[in-house]
CHARMM-style PDB file with segment names, atoms N, HN, CA, C and O in Angstrom:
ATOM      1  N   UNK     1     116.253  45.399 103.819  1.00  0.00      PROA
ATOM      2  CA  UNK     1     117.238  46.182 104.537  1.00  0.00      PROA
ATOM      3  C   UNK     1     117.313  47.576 103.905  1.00  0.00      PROA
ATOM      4  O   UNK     1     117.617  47.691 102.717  1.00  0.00      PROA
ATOM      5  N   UNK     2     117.062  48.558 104.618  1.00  0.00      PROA
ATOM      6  HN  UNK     2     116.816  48.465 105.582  1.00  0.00      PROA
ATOM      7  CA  UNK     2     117.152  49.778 104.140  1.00  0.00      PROA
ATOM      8  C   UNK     2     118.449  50.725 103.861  1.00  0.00      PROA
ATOM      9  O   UNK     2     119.126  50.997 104.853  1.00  0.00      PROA
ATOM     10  N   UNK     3     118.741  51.102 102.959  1.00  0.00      PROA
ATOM     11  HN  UNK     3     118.191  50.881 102.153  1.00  0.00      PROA
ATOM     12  CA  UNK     3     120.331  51.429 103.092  1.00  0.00      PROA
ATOM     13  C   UNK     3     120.251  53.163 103.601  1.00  0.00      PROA
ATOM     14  O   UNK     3     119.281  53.837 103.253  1.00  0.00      PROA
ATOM     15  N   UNK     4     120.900  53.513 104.090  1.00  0.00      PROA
ATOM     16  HN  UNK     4     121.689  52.966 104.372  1.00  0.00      PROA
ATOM     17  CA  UNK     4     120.660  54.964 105.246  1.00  0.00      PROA
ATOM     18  C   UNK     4     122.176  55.450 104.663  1.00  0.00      PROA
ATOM     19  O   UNK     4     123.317  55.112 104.977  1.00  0.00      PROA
ATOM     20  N   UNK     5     121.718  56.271 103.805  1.00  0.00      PROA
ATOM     21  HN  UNK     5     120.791  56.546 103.550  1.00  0.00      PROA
ATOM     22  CA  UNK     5     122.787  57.019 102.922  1.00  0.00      PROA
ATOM     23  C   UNK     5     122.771  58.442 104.068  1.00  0.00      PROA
ATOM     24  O   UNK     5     121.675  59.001 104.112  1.00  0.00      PROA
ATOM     25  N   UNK     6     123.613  58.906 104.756  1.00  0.00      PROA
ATOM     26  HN  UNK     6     124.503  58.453 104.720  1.00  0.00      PROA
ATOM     27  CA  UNK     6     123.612  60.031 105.487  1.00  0.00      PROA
ATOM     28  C   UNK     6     124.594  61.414 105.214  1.00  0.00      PROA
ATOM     29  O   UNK     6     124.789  62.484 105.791  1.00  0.00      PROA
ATOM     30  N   UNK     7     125.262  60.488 103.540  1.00  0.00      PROA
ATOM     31  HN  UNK     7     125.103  59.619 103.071  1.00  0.00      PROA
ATOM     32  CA  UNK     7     126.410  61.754 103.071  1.00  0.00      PROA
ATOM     33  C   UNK     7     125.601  63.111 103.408  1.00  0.00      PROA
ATOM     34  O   UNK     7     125.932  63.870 104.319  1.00  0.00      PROA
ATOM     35  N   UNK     8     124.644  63.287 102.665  1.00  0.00      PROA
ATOM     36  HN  UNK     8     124.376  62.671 101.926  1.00  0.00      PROA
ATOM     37  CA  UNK     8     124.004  64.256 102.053  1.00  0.00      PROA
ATOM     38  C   UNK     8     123.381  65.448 103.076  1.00  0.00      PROA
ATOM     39  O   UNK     8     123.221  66.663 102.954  1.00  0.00      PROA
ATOM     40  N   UNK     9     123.097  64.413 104.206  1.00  0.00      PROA
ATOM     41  HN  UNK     9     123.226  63.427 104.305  1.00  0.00      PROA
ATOM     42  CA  UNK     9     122.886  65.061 105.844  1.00  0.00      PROA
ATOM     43  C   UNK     9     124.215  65.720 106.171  1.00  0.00      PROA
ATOM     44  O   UNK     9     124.331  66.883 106.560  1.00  0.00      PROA
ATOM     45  N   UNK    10     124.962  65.068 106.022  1.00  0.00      PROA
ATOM     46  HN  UNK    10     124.868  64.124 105.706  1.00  0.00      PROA
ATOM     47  CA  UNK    10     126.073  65.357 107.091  1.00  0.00      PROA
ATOM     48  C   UNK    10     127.132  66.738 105.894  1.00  0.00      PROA
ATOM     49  O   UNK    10     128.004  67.531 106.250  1.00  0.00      PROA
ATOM     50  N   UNK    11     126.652  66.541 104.756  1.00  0.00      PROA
ATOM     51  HN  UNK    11     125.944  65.897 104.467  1.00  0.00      PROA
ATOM     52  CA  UNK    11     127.574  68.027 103.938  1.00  0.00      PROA
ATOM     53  C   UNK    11     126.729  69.193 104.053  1.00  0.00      PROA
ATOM     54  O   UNK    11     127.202  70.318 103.891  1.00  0.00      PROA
ATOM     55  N   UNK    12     125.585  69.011 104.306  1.00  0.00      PROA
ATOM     56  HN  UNK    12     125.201  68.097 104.437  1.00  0.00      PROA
ATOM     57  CA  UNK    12     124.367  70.222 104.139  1.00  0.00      PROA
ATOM     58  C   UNK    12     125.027  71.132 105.085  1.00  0.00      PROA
ATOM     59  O   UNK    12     124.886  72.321 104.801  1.00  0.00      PROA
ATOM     60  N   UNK    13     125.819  70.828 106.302  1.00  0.00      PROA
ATOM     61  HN  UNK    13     125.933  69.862 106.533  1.00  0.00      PROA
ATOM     62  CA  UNK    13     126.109  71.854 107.312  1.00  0.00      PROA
ATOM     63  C   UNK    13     127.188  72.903 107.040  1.00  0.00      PROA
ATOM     64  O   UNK    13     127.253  74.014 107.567  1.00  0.00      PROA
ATOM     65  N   UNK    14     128.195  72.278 105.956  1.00  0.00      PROA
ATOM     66  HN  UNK    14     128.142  71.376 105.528  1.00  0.00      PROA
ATOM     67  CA  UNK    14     128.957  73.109 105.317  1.00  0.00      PROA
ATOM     68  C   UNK    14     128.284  74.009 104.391  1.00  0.00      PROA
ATOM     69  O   UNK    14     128.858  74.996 103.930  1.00  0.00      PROA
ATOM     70  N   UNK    15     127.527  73.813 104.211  1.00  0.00      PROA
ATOM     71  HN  UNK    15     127.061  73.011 104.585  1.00  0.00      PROA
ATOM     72  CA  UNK    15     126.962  75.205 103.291  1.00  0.00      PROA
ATOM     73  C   UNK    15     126.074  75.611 104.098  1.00  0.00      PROA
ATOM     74  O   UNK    15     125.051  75.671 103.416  1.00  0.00      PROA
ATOM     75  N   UNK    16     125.772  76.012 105.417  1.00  0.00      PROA
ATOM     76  HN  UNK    16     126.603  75.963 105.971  1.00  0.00      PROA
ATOM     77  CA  UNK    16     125.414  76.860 106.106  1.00  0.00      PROA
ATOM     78  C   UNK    16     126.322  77.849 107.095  1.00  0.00      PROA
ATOM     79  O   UNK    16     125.939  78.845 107.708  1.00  0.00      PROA
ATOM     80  N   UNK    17     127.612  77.269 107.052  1.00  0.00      PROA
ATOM     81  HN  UNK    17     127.924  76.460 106.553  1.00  0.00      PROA
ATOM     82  CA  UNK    17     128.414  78.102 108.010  1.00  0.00      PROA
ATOM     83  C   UNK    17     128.466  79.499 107.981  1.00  0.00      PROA
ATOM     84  O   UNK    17     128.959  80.092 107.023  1.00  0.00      PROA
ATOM     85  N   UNK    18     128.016  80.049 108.913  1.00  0.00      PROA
ATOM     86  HN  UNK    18     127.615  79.566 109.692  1.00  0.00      PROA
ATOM     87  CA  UNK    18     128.072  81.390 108.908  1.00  0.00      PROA
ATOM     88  C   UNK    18     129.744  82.199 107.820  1.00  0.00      PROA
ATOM     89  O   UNK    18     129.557  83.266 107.236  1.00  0.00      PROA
ATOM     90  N   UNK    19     130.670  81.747 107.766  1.00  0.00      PROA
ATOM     91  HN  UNK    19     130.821  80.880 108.240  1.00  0.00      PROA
ATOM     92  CA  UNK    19     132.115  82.123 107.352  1.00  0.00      PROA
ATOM     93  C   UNK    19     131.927  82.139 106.096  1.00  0.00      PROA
ATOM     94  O   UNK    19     132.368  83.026 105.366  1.00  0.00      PROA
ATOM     95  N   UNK    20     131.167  81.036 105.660  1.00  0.00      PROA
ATOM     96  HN  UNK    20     130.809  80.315 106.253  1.00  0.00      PROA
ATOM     97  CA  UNK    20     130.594  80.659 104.000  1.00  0.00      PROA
ATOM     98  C   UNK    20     129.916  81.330 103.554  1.00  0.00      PROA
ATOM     99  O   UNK    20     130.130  81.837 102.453  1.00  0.00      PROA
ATOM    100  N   UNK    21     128.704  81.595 104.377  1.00  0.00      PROA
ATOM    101  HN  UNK    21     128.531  81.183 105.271  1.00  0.00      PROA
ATOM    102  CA  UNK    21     127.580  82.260 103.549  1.00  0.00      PROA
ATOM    103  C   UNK    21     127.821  83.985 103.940  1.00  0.00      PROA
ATOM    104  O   UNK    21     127.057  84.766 103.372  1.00  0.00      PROA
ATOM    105  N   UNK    22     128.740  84.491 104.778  1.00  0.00      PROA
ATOM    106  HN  UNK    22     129.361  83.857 105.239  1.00  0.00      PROA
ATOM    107  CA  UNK    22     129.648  85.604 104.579  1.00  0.00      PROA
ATOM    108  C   UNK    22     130.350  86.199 103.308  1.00  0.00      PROA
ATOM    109  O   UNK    22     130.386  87.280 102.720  1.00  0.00      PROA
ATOM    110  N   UNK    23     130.989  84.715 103.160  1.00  0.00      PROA
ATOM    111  HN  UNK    23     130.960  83.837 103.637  1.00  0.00      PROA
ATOM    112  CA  UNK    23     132.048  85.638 101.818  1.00  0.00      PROA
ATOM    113  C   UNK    23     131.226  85.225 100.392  1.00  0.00      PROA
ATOM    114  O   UNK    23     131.480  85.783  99.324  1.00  0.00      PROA
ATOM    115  N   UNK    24     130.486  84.455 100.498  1.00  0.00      PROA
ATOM    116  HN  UNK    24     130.280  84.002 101.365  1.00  0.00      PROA
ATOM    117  CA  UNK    24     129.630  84.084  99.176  1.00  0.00      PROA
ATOM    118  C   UNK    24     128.916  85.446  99.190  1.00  0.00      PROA
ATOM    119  O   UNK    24     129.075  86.078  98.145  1.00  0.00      PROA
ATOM    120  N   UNK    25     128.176  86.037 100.118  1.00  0.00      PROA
ATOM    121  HN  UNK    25     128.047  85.523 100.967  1.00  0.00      PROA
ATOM    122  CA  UNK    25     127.670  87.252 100.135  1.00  0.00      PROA
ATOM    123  C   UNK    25     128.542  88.352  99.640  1.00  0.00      PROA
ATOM    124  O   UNK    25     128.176  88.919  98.611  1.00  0.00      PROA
ATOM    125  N   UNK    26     129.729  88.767 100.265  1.00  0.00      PROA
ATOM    126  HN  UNK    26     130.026  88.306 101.101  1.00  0.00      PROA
ATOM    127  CA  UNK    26     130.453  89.714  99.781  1.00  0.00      PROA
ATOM    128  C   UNK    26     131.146  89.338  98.387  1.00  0.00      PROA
ATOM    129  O   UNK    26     131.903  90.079  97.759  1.00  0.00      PROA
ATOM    130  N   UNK    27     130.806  88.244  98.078  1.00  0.00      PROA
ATOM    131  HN  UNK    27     130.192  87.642  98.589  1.00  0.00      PROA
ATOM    132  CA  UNK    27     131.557  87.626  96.150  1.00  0.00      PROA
ATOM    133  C   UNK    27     130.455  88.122  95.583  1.00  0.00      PROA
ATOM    134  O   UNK    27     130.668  88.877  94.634  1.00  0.00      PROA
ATOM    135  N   UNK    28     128.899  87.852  95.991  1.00  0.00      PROA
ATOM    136  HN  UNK    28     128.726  87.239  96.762  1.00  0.00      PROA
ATOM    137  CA  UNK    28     127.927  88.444  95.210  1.00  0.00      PROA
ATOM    138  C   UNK    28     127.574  90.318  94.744  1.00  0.00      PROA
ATOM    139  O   UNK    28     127.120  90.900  93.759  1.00  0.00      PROA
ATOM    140  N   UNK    29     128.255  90.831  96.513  1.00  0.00      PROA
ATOM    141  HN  UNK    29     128.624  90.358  97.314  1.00  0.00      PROA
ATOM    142  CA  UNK    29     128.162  92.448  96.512  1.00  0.00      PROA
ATOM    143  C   UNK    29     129.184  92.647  95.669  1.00  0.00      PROA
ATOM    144  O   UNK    29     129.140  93.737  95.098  1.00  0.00      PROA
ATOM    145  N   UNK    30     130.063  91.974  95.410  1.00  0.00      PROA
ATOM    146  HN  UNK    30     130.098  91.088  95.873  1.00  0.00      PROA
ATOM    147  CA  UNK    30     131.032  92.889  94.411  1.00  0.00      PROA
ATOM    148  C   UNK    30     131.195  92.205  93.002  1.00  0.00      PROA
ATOM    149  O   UNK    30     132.200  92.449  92.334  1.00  0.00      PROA
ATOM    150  N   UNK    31     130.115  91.261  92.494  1.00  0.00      PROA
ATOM    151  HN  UNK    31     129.298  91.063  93.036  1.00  0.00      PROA
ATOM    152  CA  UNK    31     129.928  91.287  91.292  1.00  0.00      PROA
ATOM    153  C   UNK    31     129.221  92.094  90.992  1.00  0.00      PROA
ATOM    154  O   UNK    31     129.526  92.618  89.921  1.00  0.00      PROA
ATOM    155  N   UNK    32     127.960  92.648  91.675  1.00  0.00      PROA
ATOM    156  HN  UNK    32     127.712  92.222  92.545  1.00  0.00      PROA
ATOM    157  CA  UNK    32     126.614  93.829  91.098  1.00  0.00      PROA
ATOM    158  C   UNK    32     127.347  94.802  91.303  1.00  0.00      PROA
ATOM    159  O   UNK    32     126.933  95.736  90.616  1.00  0.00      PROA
ATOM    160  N   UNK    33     128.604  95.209  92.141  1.00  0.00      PROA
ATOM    161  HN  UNK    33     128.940  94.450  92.699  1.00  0.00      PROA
ATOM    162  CA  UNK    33     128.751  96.707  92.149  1.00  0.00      PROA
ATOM    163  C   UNK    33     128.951  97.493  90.992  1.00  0.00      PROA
ATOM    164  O   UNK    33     129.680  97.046  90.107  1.00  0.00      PROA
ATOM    165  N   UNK    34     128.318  98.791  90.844  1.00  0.00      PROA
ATOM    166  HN  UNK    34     127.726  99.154  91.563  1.00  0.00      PROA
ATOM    167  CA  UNK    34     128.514  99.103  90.030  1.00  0.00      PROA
ATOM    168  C   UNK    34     130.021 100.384  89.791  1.00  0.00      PROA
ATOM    169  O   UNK    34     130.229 101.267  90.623  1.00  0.00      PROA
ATOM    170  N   UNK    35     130.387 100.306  89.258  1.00  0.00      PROA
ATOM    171  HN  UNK    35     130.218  99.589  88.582  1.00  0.00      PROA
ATOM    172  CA  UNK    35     131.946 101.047  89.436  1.00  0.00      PROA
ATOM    173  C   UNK    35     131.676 102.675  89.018  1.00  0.00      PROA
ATOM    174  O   UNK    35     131.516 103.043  87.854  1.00  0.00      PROA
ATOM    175  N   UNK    36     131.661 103.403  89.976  1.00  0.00      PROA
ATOM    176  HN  UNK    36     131.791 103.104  90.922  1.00  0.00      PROA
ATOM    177  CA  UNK    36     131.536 105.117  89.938  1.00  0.00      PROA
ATOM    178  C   UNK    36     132.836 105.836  89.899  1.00  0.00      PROA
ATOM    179  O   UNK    36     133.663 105.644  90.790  1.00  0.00      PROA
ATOM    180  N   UNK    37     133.054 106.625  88.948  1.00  0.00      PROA
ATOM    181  HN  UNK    37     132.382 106.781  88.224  1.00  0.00      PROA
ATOM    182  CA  UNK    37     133.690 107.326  89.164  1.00  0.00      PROA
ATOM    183  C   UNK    37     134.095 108.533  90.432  1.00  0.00      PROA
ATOM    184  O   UNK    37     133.119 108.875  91.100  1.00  0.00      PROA
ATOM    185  N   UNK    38     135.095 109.022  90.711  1.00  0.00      PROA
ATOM    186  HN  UNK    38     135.888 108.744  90.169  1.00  0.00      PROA
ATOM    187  CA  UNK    38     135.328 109.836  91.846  1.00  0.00      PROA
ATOM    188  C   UNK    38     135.217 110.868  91.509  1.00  0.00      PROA
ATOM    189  O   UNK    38     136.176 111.309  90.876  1.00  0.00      PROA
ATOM    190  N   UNK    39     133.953 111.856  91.751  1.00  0.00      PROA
ATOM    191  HN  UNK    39     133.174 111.497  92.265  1.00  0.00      PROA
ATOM    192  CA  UNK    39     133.855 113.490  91.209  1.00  0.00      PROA
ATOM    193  C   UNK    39     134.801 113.963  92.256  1.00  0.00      PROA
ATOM    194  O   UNK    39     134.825 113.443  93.371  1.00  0.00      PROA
ATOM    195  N   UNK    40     135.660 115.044  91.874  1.00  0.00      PROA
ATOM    196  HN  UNK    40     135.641 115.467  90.968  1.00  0.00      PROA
ATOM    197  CA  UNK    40     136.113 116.128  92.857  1.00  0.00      PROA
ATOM    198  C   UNK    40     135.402 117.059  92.793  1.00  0.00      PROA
ATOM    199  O   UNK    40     134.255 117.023  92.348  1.00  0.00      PROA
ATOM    200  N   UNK    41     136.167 118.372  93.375  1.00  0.00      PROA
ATOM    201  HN  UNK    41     137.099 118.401  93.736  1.00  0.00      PROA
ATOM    202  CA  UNK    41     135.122 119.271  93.489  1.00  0.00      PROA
ATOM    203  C   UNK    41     135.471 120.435  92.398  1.00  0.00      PROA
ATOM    204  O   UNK    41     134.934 121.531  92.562  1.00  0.00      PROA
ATOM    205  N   UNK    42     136.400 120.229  91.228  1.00  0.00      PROA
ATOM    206  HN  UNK    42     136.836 119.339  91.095  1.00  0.00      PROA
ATOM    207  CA  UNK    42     136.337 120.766  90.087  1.00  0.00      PROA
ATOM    208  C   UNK    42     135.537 120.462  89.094  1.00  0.00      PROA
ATOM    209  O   UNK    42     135.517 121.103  88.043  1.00  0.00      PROA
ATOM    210  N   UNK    43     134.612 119.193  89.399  1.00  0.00      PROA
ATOM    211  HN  UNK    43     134.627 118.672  90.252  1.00  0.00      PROA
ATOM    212  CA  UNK    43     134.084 118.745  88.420  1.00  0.00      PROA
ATOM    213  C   UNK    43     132.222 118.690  88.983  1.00  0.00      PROA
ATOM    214  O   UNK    43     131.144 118.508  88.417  1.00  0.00      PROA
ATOM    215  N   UNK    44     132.562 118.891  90.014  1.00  0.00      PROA
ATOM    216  HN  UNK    44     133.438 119.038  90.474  1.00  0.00      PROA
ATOM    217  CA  UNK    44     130.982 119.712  90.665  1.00  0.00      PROA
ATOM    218  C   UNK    44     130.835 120.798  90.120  1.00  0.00      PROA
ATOM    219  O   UNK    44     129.821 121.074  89.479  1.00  0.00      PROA
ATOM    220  N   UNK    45     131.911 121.668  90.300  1.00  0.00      PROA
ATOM    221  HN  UNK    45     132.734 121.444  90.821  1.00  0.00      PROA
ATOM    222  CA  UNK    45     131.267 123.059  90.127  1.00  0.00      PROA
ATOM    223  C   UNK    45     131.249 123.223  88.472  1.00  0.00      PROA
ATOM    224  O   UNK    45     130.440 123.989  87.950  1.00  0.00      PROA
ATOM    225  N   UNK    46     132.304 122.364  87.590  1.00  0.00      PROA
ATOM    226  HN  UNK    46     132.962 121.741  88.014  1.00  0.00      PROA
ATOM    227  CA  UNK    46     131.823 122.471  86.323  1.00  0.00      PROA
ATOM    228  C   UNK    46     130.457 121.930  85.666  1.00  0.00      PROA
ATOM    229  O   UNK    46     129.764 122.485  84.813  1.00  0.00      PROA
ATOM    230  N   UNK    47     130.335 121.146  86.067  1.00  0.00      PROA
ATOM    231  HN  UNK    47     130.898 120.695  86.759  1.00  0.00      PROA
ATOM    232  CA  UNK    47     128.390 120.325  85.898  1.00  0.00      PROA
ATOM    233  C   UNK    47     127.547 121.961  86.479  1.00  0.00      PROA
ATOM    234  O   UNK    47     126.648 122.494  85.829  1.00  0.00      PROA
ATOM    235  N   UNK    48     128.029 122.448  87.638  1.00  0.00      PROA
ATOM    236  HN  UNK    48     128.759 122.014  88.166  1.00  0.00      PROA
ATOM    237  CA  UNK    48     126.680 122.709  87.783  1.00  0.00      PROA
ATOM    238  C   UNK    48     126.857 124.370  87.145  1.00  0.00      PROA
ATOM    239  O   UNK    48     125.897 125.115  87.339  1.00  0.00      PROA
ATOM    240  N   UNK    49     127.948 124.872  86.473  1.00  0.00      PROA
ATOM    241  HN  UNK    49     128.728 124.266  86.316  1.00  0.00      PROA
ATOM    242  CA  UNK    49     127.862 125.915  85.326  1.00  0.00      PROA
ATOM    243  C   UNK    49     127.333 125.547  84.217  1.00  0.00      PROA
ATOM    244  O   UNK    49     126.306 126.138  83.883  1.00  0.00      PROA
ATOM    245  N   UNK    50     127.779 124.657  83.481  1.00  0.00      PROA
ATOM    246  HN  UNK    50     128.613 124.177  83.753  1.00  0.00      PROA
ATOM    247  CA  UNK    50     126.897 124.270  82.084  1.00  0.00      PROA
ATOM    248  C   UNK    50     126.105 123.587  82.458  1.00  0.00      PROA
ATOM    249  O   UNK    50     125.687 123.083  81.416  1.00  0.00      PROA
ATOM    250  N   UNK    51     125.300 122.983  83.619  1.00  0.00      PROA
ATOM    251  HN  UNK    51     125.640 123.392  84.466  1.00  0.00      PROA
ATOM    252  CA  UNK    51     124.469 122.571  83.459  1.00  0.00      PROA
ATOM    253  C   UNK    51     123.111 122.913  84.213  1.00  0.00      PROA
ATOM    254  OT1 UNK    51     122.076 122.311  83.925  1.00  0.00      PROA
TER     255      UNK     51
END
């Protein structure tokens, strides 16, 4: 008698839901982001005198 384990079928679909693999995506974009500072434009024109 073969035993027909089908948990494993039937959870696989939750980790394809489009809603899931959405925000897992945007959890991943905002661990690599890298955090920039905000130049204004006093600090343009000072870079580009001394520099």
């Amino acid at each position: 008698m073969a035993i027909r384990d089908r948990g494993k079928k039937k959870s696989q679909f939750a980790f394809g839901m489009p809603e899931l693999i959405k925000s897992q995506r945007d959890l991943w974009r905002d661990t690599v982001r890298i955090v920039k500072s905000i130049v204004d434009e006093y600090e343009k024109w000072r870079s580009t005198i001394s520099g």
